[in-house]
C-alpha positions in Angstrom: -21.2 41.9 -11.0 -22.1 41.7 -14.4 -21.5 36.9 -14.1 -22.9 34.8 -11.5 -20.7 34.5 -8.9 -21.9 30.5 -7.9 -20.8 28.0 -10.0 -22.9 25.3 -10.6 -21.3 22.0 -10.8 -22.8 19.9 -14.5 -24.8 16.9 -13.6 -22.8 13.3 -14.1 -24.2 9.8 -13.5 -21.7 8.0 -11.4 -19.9 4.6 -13.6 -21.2 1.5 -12.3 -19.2 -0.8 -9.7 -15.8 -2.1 -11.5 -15.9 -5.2 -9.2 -17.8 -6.9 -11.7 -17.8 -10.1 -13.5 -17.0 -8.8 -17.0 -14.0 -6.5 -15.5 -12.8 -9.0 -13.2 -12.9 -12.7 -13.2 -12.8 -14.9 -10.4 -11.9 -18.4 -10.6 -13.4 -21.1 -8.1 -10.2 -22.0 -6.9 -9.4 -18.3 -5.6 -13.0 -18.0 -4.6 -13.4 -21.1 -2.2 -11.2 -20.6 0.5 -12.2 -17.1 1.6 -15.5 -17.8 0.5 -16.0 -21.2 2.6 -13.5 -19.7 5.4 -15.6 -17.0 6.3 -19.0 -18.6 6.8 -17.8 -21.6 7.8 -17.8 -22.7 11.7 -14.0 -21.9 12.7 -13.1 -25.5 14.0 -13.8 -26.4 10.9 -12.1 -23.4 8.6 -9.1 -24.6 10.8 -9.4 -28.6 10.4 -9.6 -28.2 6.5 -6.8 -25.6 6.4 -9.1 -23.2 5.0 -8.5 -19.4 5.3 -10.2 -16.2 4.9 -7.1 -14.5 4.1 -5.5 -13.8 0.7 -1.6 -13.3 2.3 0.4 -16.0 3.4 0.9 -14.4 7.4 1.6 -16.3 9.8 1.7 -16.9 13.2 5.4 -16.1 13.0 4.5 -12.9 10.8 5.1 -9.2 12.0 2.0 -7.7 12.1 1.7 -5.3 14.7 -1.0 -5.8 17.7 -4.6 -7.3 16.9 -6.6 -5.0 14.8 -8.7 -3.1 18.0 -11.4 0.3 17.4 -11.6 2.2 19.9 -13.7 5.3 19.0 -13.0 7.6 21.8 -9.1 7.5 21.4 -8.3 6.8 17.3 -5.0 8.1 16.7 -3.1 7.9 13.7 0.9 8.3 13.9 2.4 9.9 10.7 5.9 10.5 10.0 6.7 12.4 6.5 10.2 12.5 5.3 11.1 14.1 1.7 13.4 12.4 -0.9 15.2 15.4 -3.4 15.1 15.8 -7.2 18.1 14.9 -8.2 18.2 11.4 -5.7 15.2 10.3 -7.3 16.5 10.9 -10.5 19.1 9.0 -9.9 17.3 6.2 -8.6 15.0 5.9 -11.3 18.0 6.3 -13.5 19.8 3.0 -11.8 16.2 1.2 -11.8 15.8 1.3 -15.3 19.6 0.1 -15.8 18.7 -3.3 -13.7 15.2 -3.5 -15.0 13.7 -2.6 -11.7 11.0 -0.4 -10.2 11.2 2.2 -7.8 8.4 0.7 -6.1 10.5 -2.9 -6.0 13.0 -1.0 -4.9 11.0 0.4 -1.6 10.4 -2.9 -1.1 13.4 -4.0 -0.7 14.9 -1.0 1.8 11.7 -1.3 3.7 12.5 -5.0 4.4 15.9 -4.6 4.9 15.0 -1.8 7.6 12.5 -4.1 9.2 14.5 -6.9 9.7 17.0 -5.1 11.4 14.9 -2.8 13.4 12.0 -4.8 15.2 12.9 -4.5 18.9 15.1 -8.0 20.4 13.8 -10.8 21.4 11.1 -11.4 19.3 10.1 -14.6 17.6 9.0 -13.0 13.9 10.9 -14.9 10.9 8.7 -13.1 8.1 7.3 -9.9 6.9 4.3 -9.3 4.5 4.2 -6.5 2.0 1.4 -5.5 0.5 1.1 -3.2 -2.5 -2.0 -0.8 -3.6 -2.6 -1.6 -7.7 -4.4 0.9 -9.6 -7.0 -0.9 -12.4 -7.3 1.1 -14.4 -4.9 0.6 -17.3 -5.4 -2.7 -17.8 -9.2 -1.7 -18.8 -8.3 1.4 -20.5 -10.0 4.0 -18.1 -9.2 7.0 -17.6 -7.6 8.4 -14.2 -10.3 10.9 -13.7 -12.6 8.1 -13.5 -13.4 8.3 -9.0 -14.7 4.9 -8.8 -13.0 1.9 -6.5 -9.7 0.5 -9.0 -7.7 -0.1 -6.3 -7.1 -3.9 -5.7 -3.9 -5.5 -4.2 -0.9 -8.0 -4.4 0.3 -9.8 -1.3 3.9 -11.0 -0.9 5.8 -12.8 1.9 9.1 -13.3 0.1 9.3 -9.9 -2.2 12.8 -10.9 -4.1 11.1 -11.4 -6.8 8.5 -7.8 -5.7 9.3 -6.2 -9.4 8.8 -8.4 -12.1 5.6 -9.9 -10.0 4.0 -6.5 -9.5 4.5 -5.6 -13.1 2.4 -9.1 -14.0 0.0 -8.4 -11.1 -1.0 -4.7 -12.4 -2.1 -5.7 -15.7 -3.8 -8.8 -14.8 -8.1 -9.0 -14.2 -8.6 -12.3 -13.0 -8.6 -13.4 -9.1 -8.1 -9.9 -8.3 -9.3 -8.9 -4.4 -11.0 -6.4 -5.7 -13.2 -8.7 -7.6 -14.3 -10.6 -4.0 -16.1 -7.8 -2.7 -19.5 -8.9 -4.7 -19.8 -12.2 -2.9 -20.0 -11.0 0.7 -23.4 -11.1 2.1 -23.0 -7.9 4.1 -19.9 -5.8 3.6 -20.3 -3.8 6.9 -20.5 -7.6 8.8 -17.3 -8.7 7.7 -15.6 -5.6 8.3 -16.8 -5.5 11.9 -15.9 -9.2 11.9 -12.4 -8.6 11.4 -11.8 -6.7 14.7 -9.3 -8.4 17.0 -8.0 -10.6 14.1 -4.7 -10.2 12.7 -3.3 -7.5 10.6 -3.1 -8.4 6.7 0.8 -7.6 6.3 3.6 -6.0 8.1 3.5 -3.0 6.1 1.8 -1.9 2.6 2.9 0.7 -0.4 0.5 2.5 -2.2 2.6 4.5 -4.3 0.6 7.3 -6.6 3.9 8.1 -8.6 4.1 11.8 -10.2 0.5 13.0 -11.9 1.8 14.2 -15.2 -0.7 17.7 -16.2 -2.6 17.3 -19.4 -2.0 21.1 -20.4 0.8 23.9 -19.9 1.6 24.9 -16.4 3.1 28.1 -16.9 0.9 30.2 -14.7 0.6 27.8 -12.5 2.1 24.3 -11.2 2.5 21.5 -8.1 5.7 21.7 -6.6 4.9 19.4 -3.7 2.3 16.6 -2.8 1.7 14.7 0.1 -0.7 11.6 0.2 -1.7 10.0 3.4 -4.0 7.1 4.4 -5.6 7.4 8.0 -5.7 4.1 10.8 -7.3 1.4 9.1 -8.9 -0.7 12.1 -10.5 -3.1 10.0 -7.8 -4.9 8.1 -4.7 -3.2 6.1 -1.3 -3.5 7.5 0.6 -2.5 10.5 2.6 -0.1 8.9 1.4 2.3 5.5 3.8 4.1 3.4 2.2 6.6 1.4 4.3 8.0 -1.9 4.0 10.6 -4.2 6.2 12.8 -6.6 5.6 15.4 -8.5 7.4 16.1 -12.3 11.1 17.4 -11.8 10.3 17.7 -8.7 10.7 15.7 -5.0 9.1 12.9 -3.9 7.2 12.6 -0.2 6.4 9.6 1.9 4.3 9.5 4.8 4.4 6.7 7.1 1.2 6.3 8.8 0.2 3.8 11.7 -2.5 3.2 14.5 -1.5 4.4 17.9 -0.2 1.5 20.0 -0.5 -0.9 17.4 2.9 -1.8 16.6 3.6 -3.9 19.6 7.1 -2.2 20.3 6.8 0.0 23.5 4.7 2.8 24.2 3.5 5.3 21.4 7.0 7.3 22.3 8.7 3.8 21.2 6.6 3.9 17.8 7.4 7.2 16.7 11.0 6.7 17.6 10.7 3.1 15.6 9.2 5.0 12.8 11.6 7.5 12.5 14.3 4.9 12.5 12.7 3.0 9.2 12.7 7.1 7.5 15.7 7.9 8.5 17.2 4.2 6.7 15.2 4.4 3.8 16.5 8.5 3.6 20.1 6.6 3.9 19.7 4.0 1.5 18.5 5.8 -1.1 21.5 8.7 -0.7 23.7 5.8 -0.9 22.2 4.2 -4.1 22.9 7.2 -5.6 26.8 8.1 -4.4 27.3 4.3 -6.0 26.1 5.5 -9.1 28.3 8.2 -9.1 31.1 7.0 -8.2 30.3 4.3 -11.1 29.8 6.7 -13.5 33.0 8.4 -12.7 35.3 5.0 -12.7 
């Protein structure tokens, strides 16, 4: 062979962390409570209301069992249902004519599902959503750049989940992410968190469709799937992974620990699962049908 078969990948010194104080501000009134409420004694985080949280859950929250680790028997549950071309056309298309994201808009079937769907009797009034935000933009970096970007929002009552999200992802101060460079020992305070409560009922991290920088003629992504493992050390009972691709379909994975839902046996959870799909599937075909029908009248 007249080249080098081995490619040699170039040299590149990794960016710095982004968690820091010129990229994101903290201010001392979203730094005290998690600061104070997780060093101080927990008597006393309680008697002064303090919390180590950044959600608003609840005792009367859906959260899914205590977080647990078990290293022997980890199991992740994962339930991927596909969303057509044309339906997420359509819903984009009816988005943009209410001023709405399709990410609002997950939101909103995923509560609806939820709320009808836990198993009777229970005594949950609320539901937490949490939702990934990407960074990035709001510093001008690029999307190649592999560094953490990825901080949060937190809701309890998502009616107003569009128009909140949209001021959340461009916004650098009191940002989660930013939090990260006061704790003493990251691995301690992950390990602490074992046997707490889950962070929200579920969380989106939606990656949207990657849009190629040059011609795909030869050769182009027809299908993506994205998928987060069990997180035992925080996260949210229930993570619902999304990602399109251009003029093409979009997937989303719902992924879970094993036996941490608190509704039946691990049979129950994929059946409970498959239920939330199979609504969000419906409410989505039936978005679009009302626009058609509009369109026609």
């Amino acid at each position: 062979m007249e080249t080098d078969p081995i490619c040699g990948p170039t040299r590149r010194v990794l960016s710095p962390s982004f968690d820091r104080p010129e990229n994101l501000l903290i201010s001392w009134t979203y730094l005290l409570s998690p600061l104070l409420g997780q060093y101080l004694p927990k008597w006393l985080s309680s008697l002064s209301g303090i919390t180590t949280e950044l959600n608003a859950v609840t005792n009367s929250t859906w959260t899914g069992t205590p977080m647990f680790y078990d290293p022997e028997n980890v199991r992740t549950g994962v339930e991927l249902f596909t969303i057509d071309r044309d339906t997420v056309e359509g819903a984009l298309k009816l988005c943009c004519m209410n001023g709405a994201k399709l990410t609002g808009l997950l939101h909103q079937m995923i509560l609806d599902t939820l709320s009808n769907s836990l198993p009777q009797p229970h005594t949950f009034d609320r539901l937490g959503g949490g939702t990934a935000l990407n960074m990035r933009p709001p510093k001008g970096v690029s999307n190649d750049e592999m560094i953490n970007f990825a901080s949060g929002d937190f809701q309890i009552y998502p009616q107003k989940t569009t128009d909140r999200l949209a001021v959340r992802a461009k916004e650098t101060q009191d940002q989660p992410l930013g939090l990260l460079r006061y704790l003493l020992s990251v691995r301690g305070w992950t390990q602490s968190k074992s046997g707490g409560r889950r962070e929200d009922s579920y969380a989106i991290s939606n990656l949207m469709a990657p849009q190629p920088l040059g011609k795909v003629d030869k050769c182009a992504v027809k299908k993506m799937v994205f998928c987060r493992p069990t997180d035992v050390a925080g996260g949210a009972a229930l993570s619902v992974n999304v990602v399109s691709v251009r003029d093409g379909p979009m997937n989303i994975t719902v992924s879970w620990q094993a036996n941490g839902l608190e509704v039946g046996s691990f049979e129950d959870e994929v059946a409970f699962v498959g239920s939330l799909c199979s609504h969000i599937e419906d409410g989505f075909t039936h978005l679009c049908n009302r626009m058609d029908v509009s369109e026609k009248s």
